[in-house]
DRENMAR-570177 format. One record per residue (C-alpha): residue in three letters; x, y, z. Coordinates in Angstrom, 2 decimals, m for minus. Each point is the difference from the previous one (the first is absolute). Layout:
! DRENMAR-570177
drenmi drenpa: ala&c1: X&c2: Y&c3: Z
...
! end
This chain:
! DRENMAR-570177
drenmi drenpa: unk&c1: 14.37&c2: 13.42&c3: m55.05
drenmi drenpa: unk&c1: m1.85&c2: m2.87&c3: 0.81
drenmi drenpa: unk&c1: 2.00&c2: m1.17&c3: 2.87
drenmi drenpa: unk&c1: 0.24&c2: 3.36&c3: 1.29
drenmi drenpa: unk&c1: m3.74&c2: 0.32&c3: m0.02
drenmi drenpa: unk&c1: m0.19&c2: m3.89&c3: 1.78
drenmi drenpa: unk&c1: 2.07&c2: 1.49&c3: 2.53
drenmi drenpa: unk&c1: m1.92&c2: 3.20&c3: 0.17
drenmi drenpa: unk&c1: m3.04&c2: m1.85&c3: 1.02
drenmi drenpa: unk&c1: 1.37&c2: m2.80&c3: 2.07
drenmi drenpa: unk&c1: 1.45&c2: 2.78&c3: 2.42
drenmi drenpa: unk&c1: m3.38&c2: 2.05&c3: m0.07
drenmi drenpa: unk&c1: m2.24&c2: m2.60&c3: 0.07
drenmi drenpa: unk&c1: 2.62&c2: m1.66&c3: 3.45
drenmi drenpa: unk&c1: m0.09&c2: 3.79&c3: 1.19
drenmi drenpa: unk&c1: m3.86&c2: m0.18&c3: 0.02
drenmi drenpa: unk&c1: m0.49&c2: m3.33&c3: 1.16
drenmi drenpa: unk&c1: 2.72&c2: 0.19&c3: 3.12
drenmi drenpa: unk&c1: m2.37&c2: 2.69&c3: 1.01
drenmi drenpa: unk&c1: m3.25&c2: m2.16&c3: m0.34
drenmi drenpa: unk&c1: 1.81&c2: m2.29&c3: 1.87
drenmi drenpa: unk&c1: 1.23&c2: 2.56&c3: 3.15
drenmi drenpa: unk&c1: m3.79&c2: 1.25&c3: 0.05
drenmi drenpa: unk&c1: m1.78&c2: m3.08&c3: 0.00
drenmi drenpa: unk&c1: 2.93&c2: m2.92&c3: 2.03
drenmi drenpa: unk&c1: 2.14&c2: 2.92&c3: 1.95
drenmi drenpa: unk&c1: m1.81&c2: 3.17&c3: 0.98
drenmi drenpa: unk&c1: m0.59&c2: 0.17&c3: 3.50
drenmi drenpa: unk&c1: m3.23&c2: m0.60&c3: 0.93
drenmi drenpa: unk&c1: m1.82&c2: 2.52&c3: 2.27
drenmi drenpa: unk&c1: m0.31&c2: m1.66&c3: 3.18
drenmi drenpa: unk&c1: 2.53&c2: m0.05&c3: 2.87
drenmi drenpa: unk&c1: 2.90&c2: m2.35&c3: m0.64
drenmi drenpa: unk&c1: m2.00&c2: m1.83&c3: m2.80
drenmi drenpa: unk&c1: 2.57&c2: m2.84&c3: m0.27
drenmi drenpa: unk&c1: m1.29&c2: m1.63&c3: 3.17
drenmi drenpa: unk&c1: m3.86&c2: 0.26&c3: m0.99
drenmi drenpa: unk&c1: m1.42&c2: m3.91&c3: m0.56
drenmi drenpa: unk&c1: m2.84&c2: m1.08&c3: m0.96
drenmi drenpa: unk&c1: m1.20&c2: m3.33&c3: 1.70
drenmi drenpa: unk&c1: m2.76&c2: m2.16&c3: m2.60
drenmi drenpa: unk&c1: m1.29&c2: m3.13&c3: 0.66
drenmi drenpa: unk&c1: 0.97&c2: m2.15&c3: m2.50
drenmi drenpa: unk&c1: m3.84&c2: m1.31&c3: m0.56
drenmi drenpa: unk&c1: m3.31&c2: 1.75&c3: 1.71
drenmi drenpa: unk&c1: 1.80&c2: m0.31&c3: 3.58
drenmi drenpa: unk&c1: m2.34&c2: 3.01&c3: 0.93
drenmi drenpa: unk&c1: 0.20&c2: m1.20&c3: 3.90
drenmi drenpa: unk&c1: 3.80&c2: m0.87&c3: 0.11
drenmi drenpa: unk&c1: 0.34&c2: 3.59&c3: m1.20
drenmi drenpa: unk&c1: m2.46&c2: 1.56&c3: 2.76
drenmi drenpa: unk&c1: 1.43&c2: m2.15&c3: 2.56
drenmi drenpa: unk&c1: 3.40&c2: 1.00&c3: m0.64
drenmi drenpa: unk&c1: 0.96&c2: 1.94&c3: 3.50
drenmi drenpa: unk&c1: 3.23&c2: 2.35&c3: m0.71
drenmi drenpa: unk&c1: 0.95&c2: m1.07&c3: 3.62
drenmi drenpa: unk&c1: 0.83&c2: m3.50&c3: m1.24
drenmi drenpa: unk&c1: 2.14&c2: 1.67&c3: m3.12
drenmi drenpa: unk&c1: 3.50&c2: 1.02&c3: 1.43
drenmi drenpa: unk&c1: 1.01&c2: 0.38&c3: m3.76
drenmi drenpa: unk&c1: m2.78&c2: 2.51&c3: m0.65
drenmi drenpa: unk&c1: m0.23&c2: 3.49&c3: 2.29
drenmi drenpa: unk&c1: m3.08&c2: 1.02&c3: m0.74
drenmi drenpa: unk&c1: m2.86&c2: m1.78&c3: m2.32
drenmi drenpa: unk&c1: m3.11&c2: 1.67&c3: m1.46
drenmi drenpa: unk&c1: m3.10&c2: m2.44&c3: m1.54
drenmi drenpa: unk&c1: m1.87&c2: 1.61&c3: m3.02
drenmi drenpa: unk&c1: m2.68&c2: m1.28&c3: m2.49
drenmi drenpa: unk&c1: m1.03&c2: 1.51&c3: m2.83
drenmi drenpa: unk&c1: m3.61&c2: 0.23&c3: m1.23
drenmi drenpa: unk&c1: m2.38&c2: 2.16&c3: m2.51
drenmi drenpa: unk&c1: m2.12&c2: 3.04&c3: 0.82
drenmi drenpa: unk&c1: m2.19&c2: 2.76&c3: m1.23
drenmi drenpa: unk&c1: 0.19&c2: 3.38&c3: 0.69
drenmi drenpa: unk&c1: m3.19&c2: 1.56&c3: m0.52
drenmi drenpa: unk&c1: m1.19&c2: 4.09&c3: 0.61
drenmi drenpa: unk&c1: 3.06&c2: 1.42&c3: m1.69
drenmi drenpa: unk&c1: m0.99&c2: m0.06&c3: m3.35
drenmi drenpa: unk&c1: m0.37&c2: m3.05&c3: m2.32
drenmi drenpa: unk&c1: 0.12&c2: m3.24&c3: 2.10
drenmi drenpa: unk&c1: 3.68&c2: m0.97&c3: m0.21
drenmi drenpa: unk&c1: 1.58&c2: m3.72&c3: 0.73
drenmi drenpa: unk&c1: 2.04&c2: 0.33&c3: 2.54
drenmi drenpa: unk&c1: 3.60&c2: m2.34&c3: 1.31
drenmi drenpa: unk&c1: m0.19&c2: m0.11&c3: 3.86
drenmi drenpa: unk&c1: 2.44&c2: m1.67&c3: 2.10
drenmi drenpa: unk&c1: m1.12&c2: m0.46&c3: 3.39
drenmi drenpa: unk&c1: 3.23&c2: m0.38&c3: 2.42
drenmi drenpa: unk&c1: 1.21&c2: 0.49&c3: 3.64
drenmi drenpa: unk&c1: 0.18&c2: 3.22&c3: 1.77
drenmi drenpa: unk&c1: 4.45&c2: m0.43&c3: 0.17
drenmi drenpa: unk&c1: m0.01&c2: m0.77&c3: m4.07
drenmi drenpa: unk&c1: 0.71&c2: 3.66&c3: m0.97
drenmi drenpa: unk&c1: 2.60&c2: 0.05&c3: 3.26
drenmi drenpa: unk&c1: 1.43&c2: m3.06&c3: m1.65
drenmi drenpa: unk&c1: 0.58&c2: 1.66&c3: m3.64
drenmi drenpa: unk&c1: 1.36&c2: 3.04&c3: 1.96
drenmi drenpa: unk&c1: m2.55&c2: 1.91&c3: m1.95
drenmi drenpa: unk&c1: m2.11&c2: 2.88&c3: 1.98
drenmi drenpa: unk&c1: m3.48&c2: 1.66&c3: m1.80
drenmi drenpa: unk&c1: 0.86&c2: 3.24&c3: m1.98
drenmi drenpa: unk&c1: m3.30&c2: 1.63&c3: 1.10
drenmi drenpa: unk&c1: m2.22&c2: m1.84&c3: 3.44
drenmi drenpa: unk&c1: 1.38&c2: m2.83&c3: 2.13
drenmi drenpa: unk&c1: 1.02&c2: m3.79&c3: m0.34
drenmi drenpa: unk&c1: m2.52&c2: m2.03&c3: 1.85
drenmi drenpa: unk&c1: m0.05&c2: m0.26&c3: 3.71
drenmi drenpa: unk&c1: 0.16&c2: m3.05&c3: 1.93
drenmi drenpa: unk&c1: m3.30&c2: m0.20&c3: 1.04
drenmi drenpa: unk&c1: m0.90&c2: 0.14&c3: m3.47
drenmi drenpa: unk&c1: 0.55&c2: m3.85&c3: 0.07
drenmi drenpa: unk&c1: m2.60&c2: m0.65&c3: 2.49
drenmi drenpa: unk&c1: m3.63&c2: m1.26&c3: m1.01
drenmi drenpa: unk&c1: m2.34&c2: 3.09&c3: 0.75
drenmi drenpa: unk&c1: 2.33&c2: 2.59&c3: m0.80
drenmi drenpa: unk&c1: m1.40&c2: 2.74&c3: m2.53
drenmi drenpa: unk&c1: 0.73&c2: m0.59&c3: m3.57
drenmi drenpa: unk&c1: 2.97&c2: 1.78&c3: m1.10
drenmi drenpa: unk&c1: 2.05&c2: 0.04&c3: m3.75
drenmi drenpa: unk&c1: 3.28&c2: 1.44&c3: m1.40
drenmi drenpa: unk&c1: m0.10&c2: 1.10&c3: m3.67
drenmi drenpa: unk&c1: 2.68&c2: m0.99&c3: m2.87
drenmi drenpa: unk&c1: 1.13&c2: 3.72&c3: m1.33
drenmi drenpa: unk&c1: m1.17&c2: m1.09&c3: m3.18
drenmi drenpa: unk&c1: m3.56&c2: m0.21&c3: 1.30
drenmi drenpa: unk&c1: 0.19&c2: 2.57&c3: 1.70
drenmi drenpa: unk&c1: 0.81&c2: 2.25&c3: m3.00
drenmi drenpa: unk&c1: m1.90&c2: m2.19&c3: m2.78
drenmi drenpa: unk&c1: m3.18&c2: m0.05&c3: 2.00
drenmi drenpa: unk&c1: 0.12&c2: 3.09&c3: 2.59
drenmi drenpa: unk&c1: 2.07&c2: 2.15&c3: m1.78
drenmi drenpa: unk&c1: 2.65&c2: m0.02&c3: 2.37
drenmi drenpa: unk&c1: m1.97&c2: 1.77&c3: 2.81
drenmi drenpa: unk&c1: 1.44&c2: 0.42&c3: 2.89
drenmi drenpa: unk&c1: m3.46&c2: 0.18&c3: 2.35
drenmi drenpa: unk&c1: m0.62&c2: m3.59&c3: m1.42
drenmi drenpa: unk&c1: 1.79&c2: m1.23&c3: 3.76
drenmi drenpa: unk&c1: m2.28&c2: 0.05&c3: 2.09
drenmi drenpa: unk&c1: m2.99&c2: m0.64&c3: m1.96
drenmi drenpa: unk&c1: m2.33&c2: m3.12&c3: m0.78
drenmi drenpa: unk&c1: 0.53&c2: m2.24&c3: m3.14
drenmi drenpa: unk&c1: m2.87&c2: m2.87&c3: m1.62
drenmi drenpa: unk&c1: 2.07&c2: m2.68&c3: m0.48
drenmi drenpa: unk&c1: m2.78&c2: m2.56&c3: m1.43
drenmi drenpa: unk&c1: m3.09&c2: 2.27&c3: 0.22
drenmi drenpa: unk&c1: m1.89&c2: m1.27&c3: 3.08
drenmi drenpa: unk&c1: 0.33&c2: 1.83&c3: 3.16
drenmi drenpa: unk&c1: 2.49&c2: m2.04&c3: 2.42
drenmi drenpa: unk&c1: 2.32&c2: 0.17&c3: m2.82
drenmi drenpa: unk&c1: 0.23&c2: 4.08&c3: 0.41
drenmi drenpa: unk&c1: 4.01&c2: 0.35&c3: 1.35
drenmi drenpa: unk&c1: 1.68&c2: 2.87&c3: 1.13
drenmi drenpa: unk&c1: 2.92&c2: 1.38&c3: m1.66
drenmi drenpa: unk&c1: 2.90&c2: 0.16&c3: 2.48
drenmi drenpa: unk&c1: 2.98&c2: 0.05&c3: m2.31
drenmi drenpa: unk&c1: 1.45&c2: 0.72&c3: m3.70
drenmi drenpa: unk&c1: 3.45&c2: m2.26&c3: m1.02
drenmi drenpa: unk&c1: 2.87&c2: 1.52&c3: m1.98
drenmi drenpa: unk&c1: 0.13&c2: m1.23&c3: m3.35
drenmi drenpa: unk&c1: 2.05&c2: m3.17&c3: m0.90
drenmi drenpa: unk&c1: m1.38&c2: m1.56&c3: 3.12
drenmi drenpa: unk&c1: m3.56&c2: m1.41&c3: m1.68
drenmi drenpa: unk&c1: 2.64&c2: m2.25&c3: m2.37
drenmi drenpa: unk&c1: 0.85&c2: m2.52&c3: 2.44
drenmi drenpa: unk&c1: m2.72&c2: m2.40&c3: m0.64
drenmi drenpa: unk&c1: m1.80&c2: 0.45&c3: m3.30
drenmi drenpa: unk&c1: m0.42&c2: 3.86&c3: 0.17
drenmi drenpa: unk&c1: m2.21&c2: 0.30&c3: 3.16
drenmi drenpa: unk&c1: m2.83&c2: 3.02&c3: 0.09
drenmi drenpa: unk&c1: m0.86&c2: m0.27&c3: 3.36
drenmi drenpa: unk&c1: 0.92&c2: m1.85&c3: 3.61
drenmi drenpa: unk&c1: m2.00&c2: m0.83&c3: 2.91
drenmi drenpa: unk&c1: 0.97&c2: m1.45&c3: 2.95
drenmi drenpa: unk&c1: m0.01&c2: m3.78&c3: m0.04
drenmi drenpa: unk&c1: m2.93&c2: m0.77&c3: 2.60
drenmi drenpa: unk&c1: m1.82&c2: 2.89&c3: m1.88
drenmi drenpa: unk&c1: m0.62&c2: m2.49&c3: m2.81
drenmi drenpa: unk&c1: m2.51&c2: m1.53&c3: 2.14
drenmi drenpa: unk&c1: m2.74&c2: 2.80&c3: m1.06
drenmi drenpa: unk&c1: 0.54&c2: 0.01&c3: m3.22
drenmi drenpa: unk&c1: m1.05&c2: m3.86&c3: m0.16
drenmi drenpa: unk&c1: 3.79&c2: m1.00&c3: m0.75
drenmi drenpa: unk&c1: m0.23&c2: m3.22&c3: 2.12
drenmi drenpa: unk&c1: m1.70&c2: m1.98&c3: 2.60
drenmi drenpa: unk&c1: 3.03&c2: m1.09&c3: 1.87
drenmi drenpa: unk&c1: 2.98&c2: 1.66&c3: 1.77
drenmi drenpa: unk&c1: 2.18&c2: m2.62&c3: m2.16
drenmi drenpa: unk&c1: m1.23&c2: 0.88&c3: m3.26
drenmi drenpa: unk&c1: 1.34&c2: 3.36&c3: m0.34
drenmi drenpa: unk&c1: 3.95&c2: m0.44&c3: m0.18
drenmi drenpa: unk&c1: 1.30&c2: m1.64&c3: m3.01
drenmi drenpa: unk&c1: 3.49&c2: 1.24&c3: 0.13
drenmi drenpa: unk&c1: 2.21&c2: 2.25&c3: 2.07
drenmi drenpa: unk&c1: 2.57&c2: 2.65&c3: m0.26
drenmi drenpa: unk&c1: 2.76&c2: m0.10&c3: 2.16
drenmi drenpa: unk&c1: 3.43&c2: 1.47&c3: 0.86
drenmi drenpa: unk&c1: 3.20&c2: m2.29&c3: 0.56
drenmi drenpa: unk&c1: 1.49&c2: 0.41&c3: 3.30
drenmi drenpa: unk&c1: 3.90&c2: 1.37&c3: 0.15
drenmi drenpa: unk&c1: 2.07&c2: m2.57&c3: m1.02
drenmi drenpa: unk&c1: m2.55&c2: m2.56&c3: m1.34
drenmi drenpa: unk&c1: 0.13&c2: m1.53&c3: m3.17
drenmi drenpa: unk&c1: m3.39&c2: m0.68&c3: m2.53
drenmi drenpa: unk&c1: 1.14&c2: m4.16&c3: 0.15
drenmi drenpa: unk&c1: m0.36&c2: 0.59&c3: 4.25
drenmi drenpa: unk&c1: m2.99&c2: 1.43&c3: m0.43
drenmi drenpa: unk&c1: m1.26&c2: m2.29&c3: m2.70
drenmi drenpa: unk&c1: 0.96&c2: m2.93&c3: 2.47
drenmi drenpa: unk&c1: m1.66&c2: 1.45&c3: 3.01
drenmi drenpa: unk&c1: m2.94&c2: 1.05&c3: m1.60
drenmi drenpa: unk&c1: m0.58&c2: m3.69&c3: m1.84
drenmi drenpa: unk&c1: 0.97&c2: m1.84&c3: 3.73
drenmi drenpa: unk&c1: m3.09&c2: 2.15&c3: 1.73
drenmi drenpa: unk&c1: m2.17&c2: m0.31&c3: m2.74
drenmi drenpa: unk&c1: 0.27&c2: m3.51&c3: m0.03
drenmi drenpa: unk&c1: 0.03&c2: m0.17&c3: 4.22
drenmi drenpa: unk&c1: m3.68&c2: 1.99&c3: m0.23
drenmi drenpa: unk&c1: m1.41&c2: m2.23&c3: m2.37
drenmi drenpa: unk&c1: 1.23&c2: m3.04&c3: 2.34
drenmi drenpa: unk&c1: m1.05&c2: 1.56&c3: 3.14
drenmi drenpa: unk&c1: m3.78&c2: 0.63&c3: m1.51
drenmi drenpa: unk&c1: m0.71&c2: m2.31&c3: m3.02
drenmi drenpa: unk&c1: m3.50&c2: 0.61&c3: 0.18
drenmi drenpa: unk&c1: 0.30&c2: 3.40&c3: m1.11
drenmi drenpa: unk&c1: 1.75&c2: m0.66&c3: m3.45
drenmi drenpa: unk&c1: m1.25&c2: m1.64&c3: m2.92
drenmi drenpa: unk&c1: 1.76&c2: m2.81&c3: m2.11
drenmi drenpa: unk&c1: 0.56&c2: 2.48&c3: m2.78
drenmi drenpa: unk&c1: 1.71&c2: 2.94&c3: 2.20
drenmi drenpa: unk&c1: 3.49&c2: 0.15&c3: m0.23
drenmi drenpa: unk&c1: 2.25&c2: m1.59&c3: 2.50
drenmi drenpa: unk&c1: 2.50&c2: 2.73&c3: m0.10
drenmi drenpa: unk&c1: 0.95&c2: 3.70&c3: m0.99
drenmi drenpa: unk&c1: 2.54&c2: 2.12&c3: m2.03
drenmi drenpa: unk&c1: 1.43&c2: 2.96&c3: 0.65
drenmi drenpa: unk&c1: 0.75&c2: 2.38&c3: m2.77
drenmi drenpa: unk&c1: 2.11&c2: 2.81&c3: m0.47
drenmi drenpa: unk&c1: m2.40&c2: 2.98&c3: m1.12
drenmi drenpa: unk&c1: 2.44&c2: 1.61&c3: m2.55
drenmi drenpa: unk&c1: m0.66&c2: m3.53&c3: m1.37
drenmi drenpa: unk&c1: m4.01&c2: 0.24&c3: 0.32
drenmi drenpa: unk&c1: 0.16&c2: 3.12&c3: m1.80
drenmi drenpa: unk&c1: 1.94&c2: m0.67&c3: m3.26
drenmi drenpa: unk&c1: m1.71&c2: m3.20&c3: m0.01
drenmi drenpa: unk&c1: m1.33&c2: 0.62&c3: m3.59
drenmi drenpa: unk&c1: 2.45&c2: 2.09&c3: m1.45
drenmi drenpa: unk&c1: 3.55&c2: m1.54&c3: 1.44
drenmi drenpa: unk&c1: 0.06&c2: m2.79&c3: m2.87
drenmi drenpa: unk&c1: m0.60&c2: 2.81&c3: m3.35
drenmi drenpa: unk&c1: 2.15&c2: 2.24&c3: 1.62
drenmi drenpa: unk&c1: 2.91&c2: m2.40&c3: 0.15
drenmi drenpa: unk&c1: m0.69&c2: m1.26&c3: m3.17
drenmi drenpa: unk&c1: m0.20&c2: 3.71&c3: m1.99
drenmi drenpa: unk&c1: 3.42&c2: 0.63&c3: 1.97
drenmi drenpa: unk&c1: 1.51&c2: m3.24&c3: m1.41
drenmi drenpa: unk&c1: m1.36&c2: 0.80&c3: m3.58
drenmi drenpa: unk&c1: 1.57&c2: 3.57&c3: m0.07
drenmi drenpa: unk&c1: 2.87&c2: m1.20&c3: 1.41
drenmi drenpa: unk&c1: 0.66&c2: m2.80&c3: m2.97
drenmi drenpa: unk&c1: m1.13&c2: 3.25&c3: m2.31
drenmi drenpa: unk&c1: 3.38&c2: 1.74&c3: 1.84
drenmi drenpa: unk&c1: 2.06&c2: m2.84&c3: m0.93
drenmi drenpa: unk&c1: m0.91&c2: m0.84&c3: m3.21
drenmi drenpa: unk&c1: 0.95&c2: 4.01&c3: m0.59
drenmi drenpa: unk&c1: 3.27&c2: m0.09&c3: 1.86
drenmi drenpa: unk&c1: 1.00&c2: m3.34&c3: m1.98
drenmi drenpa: unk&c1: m0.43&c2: 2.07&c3: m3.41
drenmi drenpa: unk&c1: 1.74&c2: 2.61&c3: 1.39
drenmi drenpa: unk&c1: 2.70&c2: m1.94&c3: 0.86
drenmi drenpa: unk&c1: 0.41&c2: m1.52&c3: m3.23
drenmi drenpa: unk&c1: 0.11&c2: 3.28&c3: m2.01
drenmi drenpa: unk&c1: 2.95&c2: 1.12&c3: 2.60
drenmi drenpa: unk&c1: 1.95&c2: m3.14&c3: m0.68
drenmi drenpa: unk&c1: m0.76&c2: 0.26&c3: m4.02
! end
């Protein structure tokens, strides 16, 4: 009986954790052919090898998006709430292959210094704090409570798409940080950057290209980096980025279950041959 029962469980608890494992390591992300999504992180603060990074330069890379993340308030929709914004370039949402559900992505122009203050909504927020509204697009959000920091909602996301960097509420376009106080400089707002491998390439090409033209920026203008910035750059796989924190207990619970399995099959195997 027990033997049965060790094999019982060993085969439920494998049954249960293969499928932890397929939802967590193997599901397909949502984003158009996810495989080839990279992240590119300096490998110290390299904030101005990131933002001077030109996609032109990257024949391993077809398209690259920069993105920072920072912390805001929405205020006038009820309680204050803290808020996850990730301020990026007008392509990133071309890059993911991702489109709005309700509004638009951002517009080109939307990356140009004087343009009106636009912002696309996480569906979470949208349904947590407007009660999934459609007439929200369109309409003016306080994102910090003084006036210049009123935005206009021009889009709502899909779900799943806020949970590519740390469960993003909102995102602005990446000059639009500039009213919200996010930075003096244009060099201070990327610290990493999405990107898309081209056809063919591999993540060590990339990883090589990307580390030579770090290091030839930083040669050609030395004045611009400080001793402490990073001479070089890594590029990541974002399956990787995103199971970060869970790949290692994952792989672990699988391995435990799996010596559960055999211990069970072992005692079977010994009552068969007794």
């Amino acid at each position: 009986i027990v033997a049965v029962a060790t094999l019982a469980l060993g085969i439920g608890a494998s049954t249960a954790t293969f499928s932890v494992v397929h939802a967590v390591l193997l599901e397909e992300l949502p984003f158009e052919d996810p495989d080839r999504l990279v992240l590119v992180w300096p490998e110290v603060n390299a904030n101005k090898t990131m933002a001077l990074l030109a996609e032109e330069r990257m024949s391993s890379l077809e398209s690259v998006s920069g993105m920072n993340g920072w912390t805001l308030t929405l205020t006038g929709a009820g309680e204050p709430r803290e808020l996850v914004g990730l301020m990026v370039q007008p392509g990133y949402f071309d890059l993911l292959g991702v489109s709005p559900a309700l509004g638009r992505p951002f517009e080109a122009s939307a990356d140009l210094p004087g343009e009106a203050g636009v912002v696309i909504l996480s569906h979470d927020l949208w349904v947590g704090a407007f009660g999934g509204d459609p007439s929200v697009v369109g309409r003016a959000i306080d994102l910090g409570g003084a006036e210049y920091d009123s935005r206009v909602v021009v889009g709502v996301m899909p779900p799943g798409v806020d949970e590519l960097v740390e469960d993003v509420d909102v995102w602005i376009p990446l000059e639009g940080g500039r009213s919200l106080g996010l930075g003096e400089d244009d060099t201070w707002y990327v610290n990493h950057r999405i990107a898309r491998l081209a056809p063919g390439a591999t993540l060590e090409q990339a990883n090589a290209e990307v580390a030579a033209y770090a290091e030839e920026v930083q040669r050609a203008i030395p004045d611009h980096f400080s001793e402490d910035e990073a001479r070089s750059a890594t590029v990541q796989p974002l399956r990787d980025y995103l199971t970060r924190d869970v790949r290692g207990a994952v792989w672990v619970a699988l391995a435990t279950v799996g010596l559960v399995l055999l211990i069970g099959c072992f005692n079977v195997a010994n009552l068969l041959l007794a």
